[in-house]
C-alpha positions, 0 to 999 in steps of 0.5 A, a space after each residue: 391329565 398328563 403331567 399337570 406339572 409339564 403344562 408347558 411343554 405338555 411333555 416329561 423329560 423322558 418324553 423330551 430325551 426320546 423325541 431327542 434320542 429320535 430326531 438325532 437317529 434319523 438325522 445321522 440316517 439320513 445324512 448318512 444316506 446322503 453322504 453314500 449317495 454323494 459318494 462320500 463312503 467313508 464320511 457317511 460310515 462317519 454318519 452311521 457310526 455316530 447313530 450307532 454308538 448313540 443307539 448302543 449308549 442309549 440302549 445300554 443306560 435303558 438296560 440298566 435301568 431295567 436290570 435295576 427294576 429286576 426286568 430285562 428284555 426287549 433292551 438286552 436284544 437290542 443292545 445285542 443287535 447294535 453291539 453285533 452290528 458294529 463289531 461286524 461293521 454293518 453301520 447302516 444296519 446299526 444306523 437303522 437298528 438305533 431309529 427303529 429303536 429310538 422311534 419305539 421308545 419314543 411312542 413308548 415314552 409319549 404313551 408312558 407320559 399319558 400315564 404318570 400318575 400324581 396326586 396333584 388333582 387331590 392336592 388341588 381340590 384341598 382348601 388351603 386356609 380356613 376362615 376361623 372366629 377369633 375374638 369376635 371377627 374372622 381370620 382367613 389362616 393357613 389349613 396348618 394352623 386350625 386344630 381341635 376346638 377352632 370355630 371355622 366358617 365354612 360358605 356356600 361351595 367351601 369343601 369342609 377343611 377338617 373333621 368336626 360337629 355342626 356348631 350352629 343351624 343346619 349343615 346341607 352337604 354334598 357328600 358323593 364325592 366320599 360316600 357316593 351317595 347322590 343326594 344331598 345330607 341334610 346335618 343338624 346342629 351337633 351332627 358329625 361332618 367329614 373333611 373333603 365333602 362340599 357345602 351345598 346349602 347356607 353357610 354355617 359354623 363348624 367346630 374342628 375336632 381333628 387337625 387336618 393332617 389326621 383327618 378323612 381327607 388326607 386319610 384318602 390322599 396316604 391311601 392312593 399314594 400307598 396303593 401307587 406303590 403297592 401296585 405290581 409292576 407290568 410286564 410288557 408284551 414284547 418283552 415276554 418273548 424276549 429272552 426267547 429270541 435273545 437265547 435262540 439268537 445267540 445259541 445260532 450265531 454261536 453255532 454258526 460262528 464256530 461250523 460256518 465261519 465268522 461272515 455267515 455269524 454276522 449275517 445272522 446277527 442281521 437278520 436278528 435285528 429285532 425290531 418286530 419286537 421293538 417296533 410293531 407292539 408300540 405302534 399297534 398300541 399306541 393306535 389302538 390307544 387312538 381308536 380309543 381316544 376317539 370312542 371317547 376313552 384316554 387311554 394312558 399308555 400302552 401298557 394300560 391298554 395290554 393289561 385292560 385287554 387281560 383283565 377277567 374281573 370288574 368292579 364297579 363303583 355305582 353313584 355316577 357310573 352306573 346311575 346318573 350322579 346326580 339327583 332327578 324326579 322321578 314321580 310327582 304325587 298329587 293330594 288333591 285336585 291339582 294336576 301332577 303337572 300343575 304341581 311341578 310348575 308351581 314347584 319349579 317357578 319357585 325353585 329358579 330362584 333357589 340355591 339348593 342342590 335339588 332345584 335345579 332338577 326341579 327345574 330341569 324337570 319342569 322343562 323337559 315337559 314344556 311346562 311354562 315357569 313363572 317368575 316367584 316373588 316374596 320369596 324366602 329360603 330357609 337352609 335345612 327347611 325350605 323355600 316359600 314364595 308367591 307364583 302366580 298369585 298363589 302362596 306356594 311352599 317347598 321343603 320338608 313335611 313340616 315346613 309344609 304344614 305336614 306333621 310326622 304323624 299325620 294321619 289324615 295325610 295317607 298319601 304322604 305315607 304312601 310317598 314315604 314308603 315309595 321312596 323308602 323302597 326306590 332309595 329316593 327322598 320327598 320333598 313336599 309341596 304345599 299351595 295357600 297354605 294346604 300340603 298339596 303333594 310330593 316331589 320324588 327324586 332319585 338318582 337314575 340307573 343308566 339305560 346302558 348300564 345293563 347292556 354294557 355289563 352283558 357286552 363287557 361279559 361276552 368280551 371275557 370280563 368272568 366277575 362283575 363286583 358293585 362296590 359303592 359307599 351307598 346304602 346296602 338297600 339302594 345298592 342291592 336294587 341297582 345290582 339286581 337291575 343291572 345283573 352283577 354277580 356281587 353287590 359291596 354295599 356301605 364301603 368307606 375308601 379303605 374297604 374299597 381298597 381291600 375289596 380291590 386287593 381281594 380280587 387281584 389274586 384270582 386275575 387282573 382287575 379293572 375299577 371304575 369309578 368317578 368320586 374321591 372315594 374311588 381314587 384309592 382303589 383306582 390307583 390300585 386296580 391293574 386298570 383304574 377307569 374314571 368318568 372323566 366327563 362330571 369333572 371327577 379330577 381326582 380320580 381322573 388322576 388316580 385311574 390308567 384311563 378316563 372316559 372322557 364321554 358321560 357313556 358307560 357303554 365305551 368302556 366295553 368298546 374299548 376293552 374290545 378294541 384292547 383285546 383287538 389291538 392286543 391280538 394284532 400286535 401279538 400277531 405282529 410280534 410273533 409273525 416277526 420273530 417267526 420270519 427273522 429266524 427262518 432267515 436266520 436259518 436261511 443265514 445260518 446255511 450261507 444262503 443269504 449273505 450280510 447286505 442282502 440279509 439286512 435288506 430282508 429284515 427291512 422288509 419283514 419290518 416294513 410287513 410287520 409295521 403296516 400289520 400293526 396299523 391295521 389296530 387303527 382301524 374301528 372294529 366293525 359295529 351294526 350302525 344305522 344309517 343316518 336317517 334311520 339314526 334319525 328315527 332312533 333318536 326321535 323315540 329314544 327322546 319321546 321315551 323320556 316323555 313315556 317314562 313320565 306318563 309311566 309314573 304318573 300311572 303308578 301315582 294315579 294307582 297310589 292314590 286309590 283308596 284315600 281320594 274321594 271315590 269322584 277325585 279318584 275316577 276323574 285322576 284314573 280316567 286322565 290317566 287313562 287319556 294319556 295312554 290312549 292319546 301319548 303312549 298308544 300312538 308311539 307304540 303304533 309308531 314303533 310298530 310301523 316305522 322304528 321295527 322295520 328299520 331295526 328289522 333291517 339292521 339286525 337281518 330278521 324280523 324275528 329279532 323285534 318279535 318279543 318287543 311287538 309281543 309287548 305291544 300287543 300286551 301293553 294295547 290290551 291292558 290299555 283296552 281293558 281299562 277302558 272297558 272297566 271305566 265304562 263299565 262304572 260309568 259316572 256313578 262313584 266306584 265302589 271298593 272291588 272297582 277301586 282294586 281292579 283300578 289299582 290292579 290295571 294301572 300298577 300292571 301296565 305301569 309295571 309292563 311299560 316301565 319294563 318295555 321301555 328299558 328293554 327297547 333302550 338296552 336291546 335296540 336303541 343303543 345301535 344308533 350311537 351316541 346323540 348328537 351333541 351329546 354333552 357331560 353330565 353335571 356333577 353328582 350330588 349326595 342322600 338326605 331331605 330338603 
């Protein structure tokens, strides 16, 4: 992500002309060095000379090319220090000025080549040619040559190359990397579709109705190119006290030269060297940039991790950073008298064959629950429709309402209203499944918040960050239950890159900002944010490209520990920094009163450098964290994963509950009393365990027992609920429930789905976190975006 272009050498040229600027001041040093000690003084002054007329020379064409970007700082006072060096003839404190110059340009300018943004990753992922219709076959053109009208195929993968309309059969696009939204969009014939989002279905034809160079695609290009240049340039730290020191500096080797005589001018001029300010920031930054790299965070540059640790507002993008990015299921409802689980397998077994976006979460849903999948056979797969095939013996059929013998207005059907209106109200879609012919249920599919979505957004506000904006090109009703969830303080729904981009620039002026974000969409507000954040981890190579930082781990939660170890190392370095200066100028003054003369004087400033140098490494050091030991980490992990299997058995009390009311009174009491079962015998036992083993080892951690309280208050709570409904199916008994049975039925499941579902994410966001990150924890797969199968 450094310079695509130096893949080489994985270095600029600026790189190369510090790391050459370094090797030739210590050289000169050393052999100086040696030369002194061989006795050959004149020879080594040689030596030292050469360095420092190097390190002046150098120092100058850097002044330069600050003064022409309207900055000067650290630079002018090192150019100072090395023209006074070698007009008094102090070449070894010359020689030495130039390494201690030479070595923070060199961290600097590796730190800055980590920085260079491009829009190579943009570049790359634009298709380059087109397969248009041409008198009845095809021809694969140069993207430059398609325009208004041209017939183009676009295959299974392609990302669409210009705007136009769907020209035959069904469009199945991926569009999160536009729009952000997780679920795939489903266009029919006729139906606009915009350059930059990928065919997730069949193939099919597209008519172009804007050339290439006008389209939505290039559009998001010229926008993260202005946004670049539009972007206010940084101050560094050390340059902020430079002018300070570089006047103080002058105004006491003036005075000193003109009461105290020319000798004790240059042993001011000594102790002046600044390389606090010239050294001990680099090197506090470019270690807290190491501790960042290993919490799963590349920073690029110094600077960029100065500025996180100023920044006061937060926006953030939501699909892929804080929900999965990609699709899941997160309920299955039953019609009839096959088991939820019995419906996921058979869904499933035929979804392994599938090409469609959604299968693989059918998939993967299936496994996660160890159901056994079978291999289908017959099957047929319409785009835009469904998928049909034999599993089992059994006819089974997957895809919209009608591909499954469900009408729109089927009334007969209440349990399809049912599941509509839970996913209307979730933000999800449906996809139906009907067995021999019969509708048989439904899949539910969302695009989960992350658990330690909530508990970042409280860290990142403790550690200063004032305002939090959720700014996403979703669905205002989707992204304002994201937003109420997690406790943003504004939600921008529906925003296209442009207005993603104005939302950024509104909020610049009252602080600097940080934007996270993970599709194409982001990249323009990425490139303007003061800091830009990518996530990384899904392949987001676009905005990886445009962003100042990227998390290269598929956990939100690092960012907040980076922006603490930004402020950290910040702090250590503007410690550093200040502690440096103060003690050059009491020895300056010390100088200044004929106390310390030139060879002592330039020994004493070593050491203040030394001191301040190793009080900057101390930024290489993580902050200290509350950890578990590695065998209660253990324990911590065994229940974060028995949630997953808790979460499934939650839904499955809310789609028992659904049910009530139009299942046959006996189907209904035999569903709620299966559901019952599974809290008795797989929720109650990982409660208890909780309770005996996870809480006590929490209790330890966290120094009281107090601190687990509320979570046994839920416990308690959630045992009681468990009883009650127990007590109530006794009291029906085998006789069929009545209508008042029914609502006290719904109203036990819909509470303790209710109580349980929020239990769970209270024990993910509070306590489950301090385990770290899981073992051979990997990527997350790449966002989809919204629509029906």
């Amino acid at each position: 992500m450094a310079a695509n272009r130096h893949r080489v050498t994985g270095m600029a040229p600026a790189e190369l002309a510090s790391a050459g600027m370094l090797a030739a001041a210590v050289g000169g040093l050393a052999a100086g060095g040696a030369l002194y000690l061989a006795g050959a003084l004149d020879t080594a002054d040689w030596a030292w000379l050469a360095v420092t007329v190097l390190g002046l020379g150098y120092a100058l064409l850097t002044l330069i090319g600050s003064l022409r970007r309207r900055r000067a700082g650290v630079d002018v006072i090192a150019l100072l220090a090395l023209a006074g060096a070698l007009a008094v003839g102090e070449l070894a404190a010359g020689a030495v000025i130039t390494v201690m110059l030479a070595s923070g340009r060199a961290l600097e300018g590796w730190a800055a080549g980590r920085a260079r943004r491009d829009l190579s990753g943009l570049l790359a992922r634009a298709p380059s040619t087109a397969k248009r219709y041409r008198g009845g076959s095809l021809e694969e053109v140069p993207l430059s040559d398609i325009g208004p009208g041209d017939l183009v195929l676009v295959a299974h993968g392609d990302v669409i190359p210009a705007d136009g309309t769907v020209a035959s059969g069904h469009a199945i696009l991926d569009e999160s990397a536009l729009t952000g939204e997780p679920l795939p969009v489903d266009h029919p014939q006729g139906g606009q579709v915009r350059s930059g989002v990928v065919n997730a279905g069949g193939p099919f034809d597209l008519t172009i109705t804007t050339r290439a160079e006008e389209s939505t695609y290039a559009g998001i290009v010229r926008l993260v190119a202005e946004a670049e240049e539009s972007q206010a340039p940084f101050v560094r730290l050390a340059d902020r006290y430079a002018l300070w020191f570089v006047l103080i500096t002058l105004v006491t080797a003036a005075l000193t030269w003109a009461f105290g005589g020319a000798s004790r001018a240059v042993a001011v001029l000594v102790v002046a060297t600044p390389c606090p300010l010239i050294l001990a920031a680099p090197v506090a930054l470019v270690a807290g940039m190491s501790v960042a790299a290993r919490r799963g965070v590349v920073v690029k540059g110094g600077g960029v991790l100065e500025q996180l640790a100023r920044c006061t507002t937060l926006l953030l993008d939501k699909t892929g950073t804080l929900t999965s990015g990609h699709p899941t299921v997160s309920a299955t409802v039953s019609a009839g008298p096959l088991e939820p689980d019995e419906l996921l397998q058979l869904a499933a077994s035929l979804d392994q064959v599938s090409g469609h976006v959604l299968a693989d979460a059918v998939v993967s849903a299936a496994q996660s629950r160890g159901l056994r999948l079978e291999m289908p056979a017959g099957v047929a797969e319409v785009a835009g429709q469904g998928i049909c095939g034999t599993v089992g013996g059994r006819q089974v059929a997957l895809g919209k309402a009608s591909w499954c013998g469900i009408g729109e207005t089927a009334g007969a059907h209440r349990w399809v209203k049912a599941a509509r209106r839970r996913a209307r109200l979730d933000g999800a879609l449906t996809v139906f499944v009907a067995v021999d012919g019969e509708p048989a249920g439904a899949l539910i599919m969302d695009d989960p918040v992350r658990p330690d979505a909530a508990r970042t957004i409280r860290a990142l506000r403790a550690g200063g960050i004032h305002r939090i904006v959720m700014v996403t090109g979703d669905r205002a009703e989707v992204a304002e239950t994201v937003g109420a969830m997690i406790g943003v303080d504004s939600v921008l729904a529906e925003r296209s890159p442009d207005e993603k981009l104005l939302a950024v620039r509104a909020e610049t002026g009252n602080g600097p900002v940080i934007m996270v974000g993970d599709g194409i969409n982001d990249a323009p507000a990425l490139a303007l944010a003061d800091v830009g954040v990518a996530m990384g981890a899904r392949g987001a190579t676009a905005s990886s490209q445009a962003a100042d930082a990227v998390l290269t781990v598929d956990r939100i939660g690092r960012l907040g520990e980076v922006a603490a170890v930004a402020r950290r190392t910040r702090r250590i370095a503007l410690q550093s920094v200040l502690t440096g200066m103060a003690l050059s100028l009491v020895a300056m003054g010390a100088a200044a009163a004929g106390l310390i003369p030139a060879v002592w004087g330039a020994l004493l400033q070593e050491g203040i450098d030394v001191a301040v140098i190793l009080n900057a490494l101390r930024a290489l050091r993580l902050p200290r964290a509350r950890r578990l030991s590695p065998s209660d980490a253990a324990l911590t992990q065994r229940f974060q994963e028995e949630h997953e299997r808790i979460r499934a058995d939650t839904e499955e009390l809310r789609a028992t509950a659904d049910s009530l009311g139009f299942t046959p009174a006996g189907e209904a009491l035999t569903r709620v009393r299966r559901a019952h079962r599974l809290l008795v015998q797989e929720v109650s036992p990982h409660e208890q365990a909780e309770e005996q083993e996870l809480y006590p080892a929490l209790s330890r951690v966290l120094g009281s027992p107090e601190a687990t309280a509320s979570m046994s208050r839920g416990h308690a709570e959630i045992a009681h609920q468990v009883r009650r409904l127990g007590q109530l199916l006794a009291d029906i008994g085998a006789g069929p429930p009545d209508d008042a049975d029914i609502a006290d039925l719904r109203a036990l499941l819909y509470g303790l789905h209710a109580i349980l579902r929020l239990h769970t994410a209270q024990e993910d966001e509070s306590f489950l976190g301090l385990a770290g990150d899981p073992a051979g924890c990997q990527p997350a797969g790449q966002g989809t975006a919204p629509g029906s199968r």
